[in-house]
PDB file of N, CA, C and O in Angstrom:
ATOM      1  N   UNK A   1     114.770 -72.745-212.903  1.00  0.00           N
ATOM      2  CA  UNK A   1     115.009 -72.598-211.478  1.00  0.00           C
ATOM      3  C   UNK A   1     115.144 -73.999-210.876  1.00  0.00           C
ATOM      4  O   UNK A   1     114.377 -74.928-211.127  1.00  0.00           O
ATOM      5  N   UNK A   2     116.266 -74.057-210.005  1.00  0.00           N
ATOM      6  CA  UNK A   2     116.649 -75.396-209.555  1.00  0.00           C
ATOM      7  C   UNK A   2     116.303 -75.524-207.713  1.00  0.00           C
ATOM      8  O   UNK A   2     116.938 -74.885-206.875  1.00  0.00           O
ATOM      9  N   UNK A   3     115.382 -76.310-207.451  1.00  0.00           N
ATOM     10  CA  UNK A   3     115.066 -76.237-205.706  1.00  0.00           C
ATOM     11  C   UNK A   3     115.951 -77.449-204.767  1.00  0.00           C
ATOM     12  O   UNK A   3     115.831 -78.671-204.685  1.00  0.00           O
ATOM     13  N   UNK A   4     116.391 -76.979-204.463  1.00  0.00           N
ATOM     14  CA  UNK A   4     117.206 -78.200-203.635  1.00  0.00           C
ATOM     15  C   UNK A   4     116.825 -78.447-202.203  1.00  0.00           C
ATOM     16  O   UNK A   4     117.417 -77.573-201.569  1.00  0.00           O
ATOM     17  N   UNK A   5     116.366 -78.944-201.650  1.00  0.00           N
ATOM     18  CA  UNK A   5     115.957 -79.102-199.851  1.00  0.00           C
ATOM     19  C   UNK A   5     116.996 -79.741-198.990  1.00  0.00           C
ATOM     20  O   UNK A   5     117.347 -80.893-199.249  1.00  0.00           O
ATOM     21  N   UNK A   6     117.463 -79.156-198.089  1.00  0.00           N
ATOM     22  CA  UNK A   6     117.646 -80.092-197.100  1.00  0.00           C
ATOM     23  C   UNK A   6     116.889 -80.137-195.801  1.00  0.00           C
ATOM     24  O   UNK A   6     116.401 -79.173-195.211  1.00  0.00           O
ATOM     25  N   UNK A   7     116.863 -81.504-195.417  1.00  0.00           N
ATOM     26  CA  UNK A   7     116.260 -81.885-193.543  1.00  0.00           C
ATOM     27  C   UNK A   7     116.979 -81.492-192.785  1.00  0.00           C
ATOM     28  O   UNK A   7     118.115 -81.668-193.226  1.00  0.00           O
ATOM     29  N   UNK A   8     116.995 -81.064-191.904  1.00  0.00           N
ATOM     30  CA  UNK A   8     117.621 -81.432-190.118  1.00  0.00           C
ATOM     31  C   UNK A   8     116.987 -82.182-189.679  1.00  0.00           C
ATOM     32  O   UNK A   8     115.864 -82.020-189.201  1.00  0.00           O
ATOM     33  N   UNK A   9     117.977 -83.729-189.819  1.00  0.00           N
ATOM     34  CA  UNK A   9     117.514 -84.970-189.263  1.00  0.00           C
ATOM     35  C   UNK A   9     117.406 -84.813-188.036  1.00  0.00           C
ATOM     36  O   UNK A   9     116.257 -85.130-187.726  1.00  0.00           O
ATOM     37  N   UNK A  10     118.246 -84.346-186.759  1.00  0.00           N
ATOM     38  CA  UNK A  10     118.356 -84.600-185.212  1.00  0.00           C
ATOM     39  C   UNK A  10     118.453 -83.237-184.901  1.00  0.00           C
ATOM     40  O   UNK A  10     118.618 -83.093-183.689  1.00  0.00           O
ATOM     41  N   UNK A  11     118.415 -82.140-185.544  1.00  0.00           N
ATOM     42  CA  UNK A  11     118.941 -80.892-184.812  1.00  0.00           C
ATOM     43  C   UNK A  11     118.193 -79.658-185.641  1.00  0.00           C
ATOM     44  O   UNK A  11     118.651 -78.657-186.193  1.00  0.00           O
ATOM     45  N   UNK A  12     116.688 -80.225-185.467  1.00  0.00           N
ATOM     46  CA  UNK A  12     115.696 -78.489-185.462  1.00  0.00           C
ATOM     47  C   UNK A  12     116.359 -77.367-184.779  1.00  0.00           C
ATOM     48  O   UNK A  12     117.047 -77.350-183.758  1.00  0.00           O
ATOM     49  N   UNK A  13     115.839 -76.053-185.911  1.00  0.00           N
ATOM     50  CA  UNK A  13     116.943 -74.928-185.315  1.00  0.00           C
ATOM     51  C   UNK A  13     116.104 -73.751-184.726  1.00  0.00           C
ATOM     52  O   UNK A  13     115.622 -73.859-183.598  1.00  0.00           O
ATOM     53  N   UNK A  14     115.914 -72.543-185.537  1.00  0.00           N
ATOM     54  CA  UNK A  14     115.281 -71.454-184.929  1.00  0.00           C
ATOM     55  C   UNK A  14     115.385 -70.621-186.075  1.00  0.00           C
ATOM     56  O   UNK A  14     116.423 -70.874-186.686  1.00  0.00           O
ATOM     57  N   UNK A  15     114.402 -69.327-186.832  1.00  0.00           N
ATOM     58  CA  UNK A  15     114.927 -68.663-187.727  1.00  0.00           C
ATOM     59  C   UNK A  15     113.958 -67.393-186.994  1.00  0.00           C
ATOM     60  O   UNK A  15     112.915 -67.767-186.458  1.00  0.00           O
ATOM     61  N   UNK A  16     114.188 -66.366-186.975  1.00  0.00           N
ATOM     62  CA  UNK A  16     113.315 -65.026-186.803  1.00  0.00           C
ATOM     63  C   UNK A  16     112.882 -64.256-187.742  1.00  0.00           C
ATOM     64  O   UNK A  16     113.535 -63.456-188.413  1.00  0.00           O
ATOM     65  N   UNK A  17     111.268 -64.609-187.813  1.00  0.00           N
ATOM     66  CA  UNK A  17     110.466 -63.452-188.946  1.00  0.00           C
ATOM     67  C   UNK A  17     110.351 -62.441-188.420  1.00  0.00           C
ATOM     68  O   UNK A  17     111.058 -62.030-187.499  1.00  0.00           O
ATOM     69  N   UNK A  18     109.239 -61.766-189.039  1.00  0.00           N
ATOM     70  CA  UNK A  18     108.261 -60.628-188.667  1.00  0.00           C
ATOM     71  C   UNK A  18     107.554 -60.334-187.306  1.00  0.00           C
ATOM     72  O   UNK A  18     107.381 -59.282-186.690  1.00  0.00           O
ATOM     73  N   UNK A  19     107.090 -62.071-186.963  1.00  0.00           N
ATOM     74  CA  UNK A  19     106.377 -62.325-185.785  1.00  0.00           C
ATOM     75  C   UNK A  19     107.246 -63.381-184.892  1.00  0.00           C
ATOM     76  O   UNK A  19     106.916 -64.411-184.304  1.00  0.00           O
ATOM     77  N   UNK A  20     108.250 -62.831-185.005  1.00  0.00           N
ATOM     78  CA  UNK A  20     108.809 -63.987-183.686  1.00  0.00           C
ATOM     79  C   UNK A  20     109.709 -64.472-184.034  1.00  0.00           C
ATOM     80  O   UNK A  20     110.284 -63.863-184.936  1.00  0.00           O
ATOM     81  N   UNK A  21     110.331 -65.743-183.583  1.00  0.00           N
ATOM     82  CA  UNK A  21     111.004 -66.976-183.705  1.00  0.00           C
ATOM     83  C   UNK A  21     110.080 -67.924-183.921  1.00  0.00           C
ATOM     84  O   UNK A  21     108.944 -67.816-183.460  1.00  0.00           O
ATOM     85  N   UNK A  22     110.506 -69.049-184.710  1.00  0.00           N
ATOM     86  CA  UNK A  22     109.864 -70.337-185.255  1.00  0.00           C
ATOM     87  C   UNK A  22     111.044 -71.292-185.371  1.00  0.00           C
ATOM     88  O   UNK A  22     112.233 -70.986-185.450  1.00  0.00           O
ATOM     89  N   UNK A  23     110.328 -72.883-185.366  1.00  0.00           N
ATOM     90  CA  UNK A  23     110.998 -73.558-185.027  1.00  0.00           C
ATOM     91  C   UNK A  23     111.254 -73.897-187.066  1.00  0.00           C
ATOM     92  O   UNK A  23     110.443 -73.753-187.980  1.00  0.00           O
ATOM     93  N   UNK A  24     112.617 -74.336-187.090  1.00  0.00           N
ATOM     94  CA  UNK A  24     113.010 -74.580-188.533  1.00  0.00           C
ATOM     95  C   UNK A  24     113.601 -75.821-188.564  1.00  0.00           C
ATOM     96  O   UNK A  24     114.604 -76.123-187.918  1.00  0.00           O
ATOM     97  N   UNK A  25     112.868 -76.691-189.459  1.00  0.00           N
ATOM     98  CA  UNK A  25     113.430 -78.027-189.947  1.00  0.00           C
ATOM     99  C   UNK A  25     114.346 -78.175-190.931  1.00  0.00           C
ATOM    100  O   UNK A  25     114.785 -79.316-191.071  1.00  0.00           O
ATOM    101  N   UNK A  26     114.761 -77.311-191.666  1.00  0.00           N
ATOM    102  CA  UNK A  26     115.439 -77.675-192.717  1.00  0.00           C
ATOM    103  C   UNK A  26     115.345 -75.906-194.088  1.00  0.00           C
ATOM    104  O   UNK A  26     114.602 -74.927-194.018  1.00  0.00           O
ATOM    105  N   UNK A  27     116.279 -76.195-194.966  1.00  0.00           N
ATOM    106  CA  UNK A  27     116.260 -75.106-195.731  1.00  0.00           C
ATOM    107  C   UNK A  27     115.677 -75.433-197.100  1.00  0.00           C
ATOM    108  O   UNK A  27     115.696 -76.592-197.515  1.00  0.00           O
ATOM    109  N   UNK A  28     115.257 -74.621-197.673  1.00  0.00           N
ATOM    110  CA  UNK A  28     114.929 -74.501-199.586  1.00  0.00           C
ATOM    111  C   UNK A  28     115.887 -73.740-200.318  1.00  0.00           C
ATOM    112  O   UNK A  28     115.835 -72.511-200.285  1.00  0.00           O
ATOM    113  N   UNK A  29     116.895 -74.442-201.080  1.00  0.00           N
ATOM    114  CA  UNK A  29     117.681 -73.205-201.564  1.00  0.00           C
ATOM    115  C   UNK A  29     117.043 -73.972-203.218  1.00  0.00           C
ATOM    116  O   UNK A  29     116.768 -75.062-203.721  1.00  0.00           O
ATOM    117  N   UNK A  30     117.080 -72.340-203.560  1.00  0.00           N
ATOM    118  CA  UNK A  30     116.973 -71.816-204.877  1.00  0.00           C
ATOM    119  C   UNK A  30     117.563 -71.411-205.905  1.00  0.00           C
ATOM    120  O   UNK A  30     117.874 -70.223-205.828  1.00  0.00           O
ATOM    121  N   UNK A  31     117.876 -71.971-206.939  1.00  0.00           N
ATOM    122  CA  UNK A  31     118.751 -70.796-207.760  1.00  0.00           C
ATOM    123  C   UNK A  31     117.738 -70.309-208.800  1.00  0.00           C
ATOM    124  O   UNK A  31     117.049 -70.803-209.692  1.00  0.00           O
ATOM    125  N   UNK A  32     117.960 -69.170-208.292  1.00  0.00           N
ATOM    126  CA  UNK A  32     117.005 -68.144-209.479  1.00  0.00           C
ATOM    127  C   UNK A  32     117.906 -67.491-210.258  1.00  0.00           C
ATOM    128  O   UNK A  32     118.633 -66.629-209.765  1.00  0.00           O
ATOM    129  N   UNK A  33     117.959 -67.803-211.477  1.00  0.00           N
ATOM    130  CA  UNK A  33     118.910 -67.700-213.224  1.00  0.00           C
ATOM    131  C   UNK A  33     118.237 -66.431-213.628  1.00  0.00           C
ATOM    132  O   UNK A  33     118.763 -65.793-214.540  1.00  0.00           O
ATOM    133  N   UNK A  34     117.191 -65.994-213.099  1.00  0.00           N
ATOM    134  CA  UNK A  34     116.713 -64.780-213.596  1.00  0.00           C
ATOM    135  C   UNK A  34     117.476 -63.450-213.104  1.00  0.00           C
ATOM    136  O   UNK A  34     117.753 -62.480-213.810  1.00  0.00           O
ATOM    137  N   UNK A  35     117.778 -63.638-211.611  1.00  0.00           N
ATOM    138  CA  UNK A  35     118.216 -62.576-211.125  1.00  0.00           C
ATOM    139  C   UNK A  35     119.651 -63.062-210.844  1.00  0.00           C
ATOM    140  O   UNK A  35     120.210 -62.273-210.083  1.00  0.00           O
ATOM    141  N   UNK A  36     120.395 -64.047-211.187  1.00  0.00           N
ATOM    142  CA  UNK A  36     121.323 -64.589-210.543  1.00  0.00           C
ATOM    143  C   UNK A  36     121.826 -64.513-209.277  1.00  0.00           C
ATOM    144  O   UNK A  36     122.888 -63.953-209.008  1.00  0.00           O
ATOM    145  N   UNK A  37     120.874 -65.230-208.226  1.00  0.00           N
ATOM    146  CA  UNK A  37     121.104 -65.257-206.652  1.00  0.00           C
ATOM    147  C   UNK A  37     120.322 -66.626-206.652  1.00  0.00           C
ATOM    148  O   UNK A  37     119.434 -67.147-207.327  1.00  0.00           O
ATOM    149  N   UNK A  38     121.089 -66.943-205.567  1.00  0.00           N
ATOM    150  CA  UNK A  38     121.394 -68.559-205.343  1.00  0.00           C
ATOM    151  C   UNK A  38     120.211 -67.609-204.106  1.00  0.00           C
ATOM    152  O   UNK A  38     120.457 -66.473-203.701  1.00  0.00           O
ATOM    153  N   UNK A  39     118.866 -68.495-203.675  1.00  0.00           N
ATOM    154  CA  UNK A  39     117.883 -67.993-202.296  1.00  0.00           C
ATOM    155  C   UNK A  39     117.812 -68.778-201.530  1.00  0.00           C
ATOM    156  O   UNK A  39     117.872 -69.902-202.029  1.00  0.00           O
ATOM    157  N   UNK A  40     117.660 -68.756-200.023  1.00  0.00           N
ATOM    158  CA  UNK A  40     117.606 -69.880-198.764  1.00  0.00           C
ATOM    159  C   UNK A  40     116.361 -69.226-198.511  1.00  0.00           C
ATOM    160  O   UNK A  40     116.003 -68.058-198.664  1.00  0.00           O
ATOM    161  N   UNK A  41     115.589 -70.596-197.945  1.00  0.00           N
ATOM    162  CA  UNK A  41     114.291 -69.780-197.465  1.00  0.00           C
ATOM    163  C   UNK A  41     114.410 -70.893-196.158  1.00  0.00           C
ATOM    164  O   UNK A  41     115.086 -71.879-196.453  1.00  0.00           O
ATOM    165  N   UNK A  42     113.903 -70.890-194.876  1.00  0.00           N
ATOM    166  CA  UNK A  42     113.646 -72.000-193.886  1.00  0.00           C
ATOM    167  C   UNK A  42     112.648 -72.362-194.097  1.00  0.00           C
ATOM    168  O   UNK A  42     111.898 -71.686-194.801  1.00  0.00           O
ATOM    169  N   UNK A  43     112.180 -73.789-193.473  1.00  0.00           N
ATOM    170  CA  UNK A  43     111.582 -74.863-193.529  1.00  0.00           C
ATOM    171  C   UNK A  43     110.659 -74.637-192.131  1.00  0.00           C
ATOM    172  O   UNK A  43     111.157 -74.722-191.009  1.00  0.00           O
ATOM    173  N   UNK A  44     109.199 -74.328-192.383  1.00  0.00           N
ATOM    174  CA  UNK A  44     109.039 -74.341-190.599  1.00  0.00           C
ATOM    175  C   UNK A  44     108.409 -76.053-189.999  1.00  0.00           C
ATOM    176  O   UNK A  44     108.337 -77.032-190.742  1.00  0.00           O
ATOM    177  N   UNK A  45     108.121 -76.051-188.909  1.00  0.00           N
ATOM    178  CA  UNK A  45     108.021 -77.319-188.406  1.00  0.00           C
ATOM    179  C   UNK A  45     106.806 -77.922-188.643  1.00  0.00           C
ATOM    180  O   UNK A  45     106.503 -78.961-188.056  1.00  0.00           O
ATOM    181  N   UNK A  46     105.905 -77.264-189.624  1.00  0.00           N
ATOM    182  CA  UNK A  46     104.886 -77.757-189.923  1.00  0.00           C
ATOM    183  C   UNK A  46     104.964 -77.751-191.789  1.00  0.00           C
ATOM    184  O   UNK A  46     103.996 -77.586-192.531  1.00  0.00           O
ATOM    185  N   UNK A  47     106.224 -77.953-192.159  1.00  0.00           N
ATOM    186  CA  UNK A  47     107.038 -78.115-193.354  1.00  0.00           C
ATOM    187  C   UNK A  47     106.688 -77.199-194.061  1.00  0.00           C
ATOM    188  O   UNK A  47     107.010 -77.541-195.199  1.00  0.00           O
ATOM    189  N   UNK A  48     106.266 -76.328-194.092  1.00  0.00           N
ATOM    190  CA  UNK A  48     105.714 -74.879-194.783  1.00  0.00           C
ATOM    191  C   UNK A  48     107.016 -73.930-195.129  1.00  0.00           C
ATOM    192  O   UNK A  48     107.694 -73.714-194.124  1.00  0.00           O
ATOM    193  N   UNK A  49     107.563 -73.252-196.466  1.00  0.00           N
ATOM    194  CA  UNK A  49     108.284 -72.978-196.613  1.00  0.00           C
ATOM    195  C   UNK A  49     107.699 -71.702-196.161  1.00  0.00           C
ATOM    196  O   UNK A  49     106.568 -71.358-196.504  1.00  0.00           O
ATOM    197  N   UNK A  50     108.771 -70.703-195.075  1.00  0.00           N
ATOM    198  CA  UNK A  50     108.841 -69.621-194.573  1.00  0.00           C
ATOM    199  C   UNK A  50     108.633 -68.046-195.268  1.00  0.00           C
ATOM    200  O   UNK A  50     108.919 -67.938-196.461  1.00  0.00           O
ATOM    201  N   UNK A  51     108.303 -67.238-194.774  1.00  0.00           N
ATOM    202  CA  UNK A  51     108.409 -65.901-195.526  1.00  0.00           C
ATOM    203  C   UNK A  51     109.584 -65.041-195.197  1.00  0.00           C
ATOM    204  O   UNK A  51     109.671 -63.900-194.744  1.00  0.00           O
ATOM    205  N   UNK A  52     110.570 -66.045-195.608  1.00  0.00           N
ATOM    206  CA  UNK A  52     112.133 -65.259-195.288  1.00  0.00           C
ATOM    207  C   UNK A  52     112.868 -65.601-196.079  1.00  0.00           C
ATOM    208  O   UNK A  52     112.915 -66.784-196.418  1.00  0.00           O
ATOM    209  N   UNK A  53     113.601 -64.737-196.565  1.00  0.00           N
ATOM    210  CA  UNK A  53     114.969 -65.081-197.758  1.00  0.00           C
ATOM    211  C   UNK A  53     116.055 -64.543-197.341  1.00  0.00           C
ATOM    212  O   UNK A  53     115.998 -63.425-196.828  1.00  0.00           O
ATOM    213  N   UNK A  54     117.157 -65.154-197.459  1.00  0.00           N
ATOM    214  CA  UNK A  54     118.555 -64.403-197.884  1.00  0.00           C
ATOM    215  C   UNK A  54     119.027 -64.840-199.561  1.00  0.00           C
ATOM    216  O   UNK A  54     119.384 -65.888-200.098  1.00  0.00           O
ATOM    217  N   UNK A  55     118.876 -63.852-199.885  1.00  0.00           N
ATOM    218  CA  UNK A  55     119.457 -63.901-201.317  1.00  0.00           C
ATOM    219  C   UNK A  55     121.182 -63.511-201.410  1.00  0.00           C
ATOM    220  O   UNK A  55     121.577 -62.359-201.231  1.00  0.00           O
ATOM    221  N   UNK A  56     121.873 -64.370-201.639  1.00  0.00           N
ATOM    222  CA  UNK A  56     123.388 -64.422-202.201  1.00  0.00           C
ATOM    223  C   UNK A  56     123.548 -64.695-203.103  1.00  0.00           C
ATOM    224  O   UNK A  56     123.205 -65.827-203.444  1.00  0.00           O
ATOM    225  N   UNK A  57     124.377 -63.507-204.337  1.00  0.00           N
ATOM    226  CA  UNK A  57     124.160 -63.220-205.666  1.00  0.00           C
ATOM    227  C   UNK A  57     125.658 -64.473-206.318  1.00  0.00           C
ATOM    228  O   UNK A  57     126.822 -64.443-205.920  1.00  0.00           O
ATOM    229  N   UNK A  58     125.144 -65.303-207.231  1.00  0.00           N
ATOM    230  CA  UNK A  58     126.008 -66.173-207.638  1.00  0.00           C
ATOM    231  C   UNK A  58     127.281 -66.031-207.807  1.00  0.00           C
ATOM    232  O   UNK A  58     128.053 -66.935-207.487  1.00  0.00           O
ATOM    233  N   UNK A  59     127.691 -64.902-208.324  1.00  0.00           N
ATOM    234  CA  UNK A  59     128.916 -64.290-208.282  1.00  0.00           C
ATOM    235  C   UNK A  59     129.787 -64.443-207.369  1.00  0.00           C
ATOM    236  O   UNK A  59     130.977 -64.535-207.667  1.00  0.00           O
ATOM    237  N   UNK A  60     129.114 -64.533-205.367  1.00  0.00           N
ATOM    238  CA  UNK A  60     129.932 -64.204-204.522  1.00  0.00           C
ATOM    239  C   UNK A  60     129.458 -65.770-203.560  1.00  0.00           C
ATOM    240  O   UNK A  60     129.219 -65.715-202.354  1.00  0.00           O
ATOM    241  N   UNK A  61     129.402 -66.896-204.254  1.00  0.00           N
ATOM    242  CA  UNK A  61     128.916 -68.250-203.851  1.00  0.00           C
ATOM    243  C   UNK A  61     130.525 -68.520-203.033  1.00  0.00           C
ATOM    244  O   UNK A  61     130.745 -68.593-201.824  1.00  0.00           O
ATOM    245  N   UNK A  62     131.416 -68.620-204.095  1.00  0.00           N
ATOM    246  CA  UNK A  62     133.026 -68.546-203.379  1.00  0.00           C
ATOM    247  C   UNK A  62     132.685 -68.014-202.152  1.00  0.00           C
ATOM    248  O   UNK A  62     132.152 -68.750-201.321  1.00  0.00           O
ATOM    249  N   UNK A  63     132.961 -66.558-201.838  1.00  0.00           N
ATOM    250  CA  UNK A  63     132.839 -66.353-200.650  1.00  0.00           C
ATOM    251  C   UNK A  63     132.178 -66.662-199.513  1.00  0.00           C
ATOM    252  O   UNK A  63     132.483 -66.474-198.335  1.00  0.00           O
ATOM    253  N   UNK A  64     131.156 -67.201-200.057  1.00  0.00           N
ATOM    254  CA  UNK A  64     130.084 -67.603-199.248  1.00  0.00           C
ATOM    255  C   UNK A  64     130.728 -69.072-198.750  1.00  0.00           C
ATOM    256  O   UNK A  64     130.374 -69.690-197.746  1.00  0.00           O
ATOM    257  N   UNK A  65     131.312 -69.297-199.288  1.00  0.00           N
ATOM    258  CA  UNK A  65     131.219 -71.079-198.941  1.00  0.00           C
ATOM    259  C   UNK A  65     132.640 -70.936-197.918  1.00  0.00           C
ATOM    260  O   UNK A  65     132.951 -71.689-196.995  1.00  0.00           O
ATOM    261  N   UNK A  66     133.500 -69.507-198.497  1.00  0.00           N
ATOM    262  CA  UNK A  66     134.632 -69.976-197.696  1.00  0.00           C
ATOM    263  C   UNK A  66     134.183 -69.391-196.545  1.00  0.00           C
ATOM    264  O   UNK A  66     134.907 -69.728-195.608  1.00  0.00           O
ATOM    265  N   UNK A  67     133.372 -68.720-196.240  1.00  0.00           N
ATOM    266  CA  UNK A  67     133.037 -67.912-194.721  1.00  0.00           C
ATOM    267  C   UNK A  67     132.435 -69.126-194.209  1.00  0.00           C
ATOM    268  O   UNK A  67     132.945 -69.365-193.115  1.00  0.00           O
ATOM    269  N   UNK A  68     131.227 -70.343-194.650  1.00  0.00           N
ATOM    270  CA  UNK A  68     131.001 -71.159-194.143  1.00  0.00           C
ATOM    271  C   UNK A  68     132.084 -72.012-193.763  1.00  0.00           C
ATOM    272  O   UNK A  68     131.954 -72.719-192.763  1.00  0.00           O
ATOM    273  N   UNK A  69     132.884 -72.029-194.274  1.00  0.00           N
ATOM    274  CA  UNK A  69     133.936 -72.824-194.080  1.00  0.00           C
ATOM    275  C   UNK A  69     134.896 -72.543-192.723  1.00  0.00           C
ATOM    276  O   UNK A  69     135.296 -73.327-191.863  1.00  0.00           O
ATOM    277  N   UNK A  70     135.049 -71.438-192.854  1.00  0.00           N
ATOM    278  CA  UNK A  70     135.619 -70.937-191.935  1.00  0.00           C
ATOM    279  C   UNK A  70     134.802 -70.383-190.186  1.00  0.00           C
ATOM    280  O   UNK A  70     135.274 -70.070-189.093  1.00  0.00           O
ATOM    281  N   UNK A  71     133.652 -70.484-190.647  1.00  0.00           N
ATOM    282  CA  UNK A  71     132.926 -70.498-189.191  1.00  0.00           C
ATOM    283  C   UNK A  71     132.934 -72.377-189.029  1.00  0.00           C
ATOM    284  O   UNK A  71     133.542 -72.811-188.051  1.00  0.00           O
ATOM    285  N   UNK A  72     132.664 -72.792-189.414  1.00  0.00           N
ATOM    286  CA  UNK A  72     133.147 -74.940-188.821  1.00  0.00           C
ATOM    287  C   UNK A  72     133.793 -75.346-188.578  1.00  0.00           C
ATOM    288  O   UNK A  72     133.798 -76.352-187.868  1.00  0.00           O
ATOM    289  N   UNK A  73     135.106 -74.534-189.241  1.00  0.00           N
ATOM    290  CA  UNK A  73     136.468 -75.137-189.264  1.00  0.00           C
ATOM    291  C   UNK A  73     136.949 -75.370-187.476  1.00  0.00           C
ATOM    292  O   UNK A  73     136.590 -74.411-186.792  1.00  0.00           O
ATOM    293  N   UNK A  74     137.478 -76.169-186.910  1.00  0.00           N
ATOM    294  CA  UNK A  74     137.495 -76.348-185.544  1.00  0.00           C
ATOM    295  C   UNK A  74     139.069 -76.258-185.282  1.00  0.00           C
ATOM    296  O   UNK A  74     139.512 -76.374-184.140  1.00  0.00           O
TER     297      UNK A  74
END
């Protein structure tokens, strides 16, 4: 399993659990080879990795990147 982090240097965001909204510094993505899904978890502001996942199954990473792509694109 491979953990990759990124910061939000200037631009803390927002993610919604169970109990609310929390403030989010940054993401944990995961690739878990077991189940093959690439996992995002948020970062909360007291650097504690969150009790939230989106799991996107490796297979459909393409798509994923071109939908990111296409929500930035200006």
């Amino acid at each position: 399993m491979t953990i990759t982090e990124i910061r939000f240097k200037n631009n803390p965001t927002t993610f919604l659990g169970r109990n609310g909204a929390f403030k989010c510094i940054g993401i944990e993505i995961w690739n878990d080879d077991l189940f093959g899904e690439i996992n995002i978890y948020p970062i909360t502001s007291k650097g504690n990795t969150a009790r939230c996942r989106i799991a996107i199954p490796i297979g459909e990473m393409d798509n994923f990147i071109d939908a990111l792509k296409k929500v930035t694109d200006k």
